[in-house]
Each structure stands twice: as structure tokens, then as C-alpha cells.
C-alpha positions in Angstrom: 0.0 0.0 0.0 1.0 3.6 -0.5 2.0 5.7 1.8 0.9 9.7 1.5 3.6 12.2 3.8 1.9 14.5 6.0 5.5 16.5 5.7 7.3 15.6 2.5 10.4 17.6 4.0 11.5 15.0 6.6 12.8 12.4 4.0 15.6 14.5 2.8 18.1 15.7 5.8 18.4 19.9 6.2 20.6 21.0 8.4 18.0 23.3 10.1 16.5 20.0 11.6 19.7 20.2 13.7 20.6 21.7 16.8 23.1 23.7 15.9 25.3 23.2 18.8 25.3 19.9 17.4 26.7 21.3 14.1 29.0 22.9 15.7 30.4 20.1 17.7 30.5 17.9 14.6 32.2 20.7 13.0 34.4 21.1 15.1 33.6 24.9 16.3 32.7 23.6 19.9 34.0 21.0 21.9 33.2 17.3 21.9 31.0 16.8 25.0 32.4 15.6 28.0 30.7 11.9 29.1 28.2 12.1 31.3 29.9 8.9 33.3 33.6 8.6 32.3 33.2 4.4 32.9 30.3 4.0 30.9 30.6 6.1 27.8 27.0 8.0 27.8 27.4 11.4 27.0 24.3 13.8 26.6 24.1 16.4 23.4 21.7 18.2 21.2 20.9 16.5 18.5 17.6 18.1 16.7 16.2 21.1 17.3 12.4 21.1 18.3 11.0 22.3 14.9 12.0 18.9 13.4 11.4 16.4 16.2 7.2 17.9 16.1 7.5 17.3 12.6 8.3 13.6 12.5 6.2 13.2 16.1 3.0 14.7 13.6 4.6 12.1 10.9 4.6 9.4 13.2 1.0 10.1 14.5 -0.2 10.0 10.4 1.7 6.9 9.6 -0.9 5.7 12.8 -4.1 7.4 11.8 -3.0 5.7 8.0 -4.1 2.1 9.2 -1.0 0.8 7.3 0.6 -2.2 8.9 3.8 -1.5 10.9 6.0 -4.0 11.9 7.6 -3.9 15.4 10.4 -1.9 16.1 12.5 -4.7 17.7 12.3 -8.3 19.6 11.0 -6.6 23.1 9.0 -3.3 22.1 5.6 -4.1 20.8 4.7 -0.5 19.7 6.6 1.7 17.2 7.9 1.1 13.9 11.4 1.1 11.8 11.9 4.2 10.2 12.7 2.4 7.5 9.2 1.5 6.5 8.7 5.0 6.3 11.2 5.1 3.7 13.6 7.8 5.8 17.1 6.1 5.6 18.2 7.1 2.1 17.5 10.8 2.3 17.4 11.4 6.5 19.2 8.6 8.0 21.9 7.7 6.0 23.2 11.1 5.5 22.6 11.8 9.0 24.6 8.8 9.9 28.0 9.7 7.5 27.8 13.2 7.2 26.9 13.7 10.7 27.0 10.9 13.4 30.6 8.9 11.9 32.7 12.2 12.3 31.1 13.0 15.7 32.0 9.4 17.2 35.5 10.0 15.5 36.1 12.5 17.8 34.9 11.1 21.2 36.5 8.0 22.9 35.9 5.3 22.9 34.5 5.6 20.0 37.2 6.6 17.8 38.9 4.0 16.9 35.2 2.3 15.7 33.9 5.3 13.5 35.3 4.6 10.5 33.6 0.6 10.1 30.4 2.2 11.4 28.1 1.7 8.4 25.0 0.4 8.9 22.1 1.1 11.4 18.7 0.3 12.4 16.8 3.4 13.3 13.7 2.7 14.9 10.7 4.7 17.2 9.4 2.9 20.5 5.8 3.8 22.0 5.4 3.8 25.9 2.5 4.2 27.1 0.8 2.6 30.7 -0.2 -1.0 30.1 2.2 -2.0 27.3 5.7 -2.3 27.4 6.2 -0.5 30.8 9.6 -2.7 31.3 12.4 -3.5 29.4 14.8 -6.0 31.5 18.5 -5.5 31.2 19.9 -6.4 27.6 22.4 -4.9 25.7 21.7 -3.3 22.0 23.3 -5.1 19.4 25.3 -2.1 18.3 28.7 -0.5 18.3 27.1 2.7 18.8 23.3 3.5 20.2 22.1 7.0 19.9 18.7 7.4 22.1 16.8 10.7 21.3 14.0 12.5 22.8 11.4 13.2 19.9 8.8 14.4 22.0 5.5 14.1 23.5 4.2 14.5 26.6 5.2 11.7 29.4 6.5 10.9 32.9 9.4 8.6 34.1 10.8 6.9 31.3 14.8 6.4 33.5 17.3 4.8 31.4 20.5 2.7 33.0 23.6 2.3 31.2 25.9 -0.6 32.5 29.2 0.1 29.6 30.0 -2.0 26.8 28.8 -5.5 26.3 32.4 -7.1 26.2 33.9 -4.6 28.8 34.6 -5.3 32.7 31.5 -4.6 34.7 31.2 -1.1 35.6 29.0 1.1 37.8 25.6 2.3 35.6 24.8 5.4 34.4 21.4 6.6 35.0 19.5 8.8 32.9 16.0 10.8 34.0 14.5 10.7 29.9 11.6 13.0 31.2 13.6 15.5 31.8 15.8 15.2 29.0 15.4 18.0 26.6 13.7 17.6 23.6 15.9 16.7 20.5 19.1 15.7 22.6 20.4 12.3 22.9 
């Protein structure tokens, strides 16, 4: 079936959907944020600026209202979708991801020495909403690199604990209070 866009503008990457602090840092102009836990490897930035994330947020809520079928975005979340359905990795994603994301990790540790072999992803959207999928037990992502944004909407709670890198020592977590993360940072 046939998708229709509400906003034809999110499958092709403009800088203005970016923060642009987050420019700047990938540019170079500001420095590469400091880790939030320097065992863990979380570190906290802007990503896209507020315009952008009620864009896709209004896309995501027409996909919905379309009655197409969405497959799950992963083996434990029951409600979302790959971006990839939509379509959005050739003009959104993938750019984002070399233009963007590969010369960002190139300049934080540990990181680095990964950024350059860094070339595919799965970019997905999760739905949490009371009743469905309120946990996710302890797992690691299968990923060198996992970048979790705040798109939007309104919600309590939503914590997220780091624990490091899936073949590293065991390390104190990192927590992170998601509903009072700013919208568009990571």
C-alpha cells in the first residue's frame, strides 16, 4: 500500500533540523562533550532542534491514523515502527549517519577507533504508554554505537540505565531521568 507524507520535507536531511550546537560540535567549532559517566561512555548532546522532532512526532502520529501495517520496532518493544518503513534512511538517516554521526563518534572516545567501520544502522521509534511495554529487563543493544533521542510528546518517568559496553569489565551504571531530558538531545 501507499504511503501519503503529511511532511514531505523529513525524507531528505536539512541542516536546520539540527541543533546547531550539534553542528558545531561535529564541525568542530565547539568542543566534543564531555561523558556524562567517564566508565560508561554516555554522553548527553543536542541533536535536533524542536522544529523537526514535532515534525516527525506529527509524521509518526499520520503513519498511525493511515491504518497501514507497521512491523515492530524490535524483539522486546511491541509498539513503534522502523523508520525504515517510512522510507527515511536514504534521504534522512543515512546522511545523518555519515555526514553527521561517523565524524562525531571520531572525535569522542571510545568511540574513535570504531567510527570509520560504522556503516549500517537500524533506526527505529518505541511507544510507551501505561499498560504495554512499561519494562524492558537489562539487555544490551546489538550495536557499536546506540544514539537514544527525545522526539517528544508528553510523558513521565521513562529512566534509562547504562551498564558500559557489552564485552567490557562490569562497571557502575549510568542513569539517565529521559523526562527531563530536553527535547531533540540524545
Amino acid at each position: 500500500e501507499k504511503y501519503t507524507p503529511l511532511h514531505p520535507s523529513l525524507w531528505s536531511l536539512q541542516e536546520e533540523f539540527l541543533h546547531p550546537d550539534f553542528v558545531r560540535i561535529v564541525s568542530g567549532e565547539l568542543p566534543a562533550p564531555a561523558a556524562l559517566s567517564a566508565t560508561t561512555g554516555v554522553f548527553s548532546l543536542p541533536i535536533f532542534r524542536e522544529g523537526f522532532c514535532q515534525l516527525l512526532c506529527e509524521e509518526l502520529a499520520h503513519l498511525a491514523a493511515s491504518g497501514l501495517p507497521m512491523g515492530r520496532p524490535n524483539s522486546m518493544n511491541n509498539e513503534g515502527l522502523l523508520l525504515d518503513e517510512l522510507g527515511l534512511s536514504p534521504g534522512l538517516l543515512h546522511p545523518l549517519m555519515s555526514d553527521y554521526l561517523l565524524p562525531l563518534c571520531s572525535r569522542l572516545q571510545p568511540f574513535a577507533p570504531q567510527a570509520e567501520r560504522l556503516d549500517h544502522m537500524k533506526a527505529f521509534v518505541v511507544r510507551y504508554r501505561l499498560g504495554h511495554d512499561e519494562q524492558l529487563s537489562t539487555h544490551f543493544d546489538n550495536s557499536e554505537i546506540t544514539l537514544n533521542v527525545n522526539i517528544g510528546v508528553d510523558f513521565e518517568g521513562g529512566e534509562l540505565c547504562f551498564h558500559g559496553a557489552r564485552d567490557g569489565p562490569p562497571r557502575p551504571p549510568t542513569f539517565l531521568d529521559w523526562a527531563s531530558h530536553p527535547l531533540g538531545h540524545a
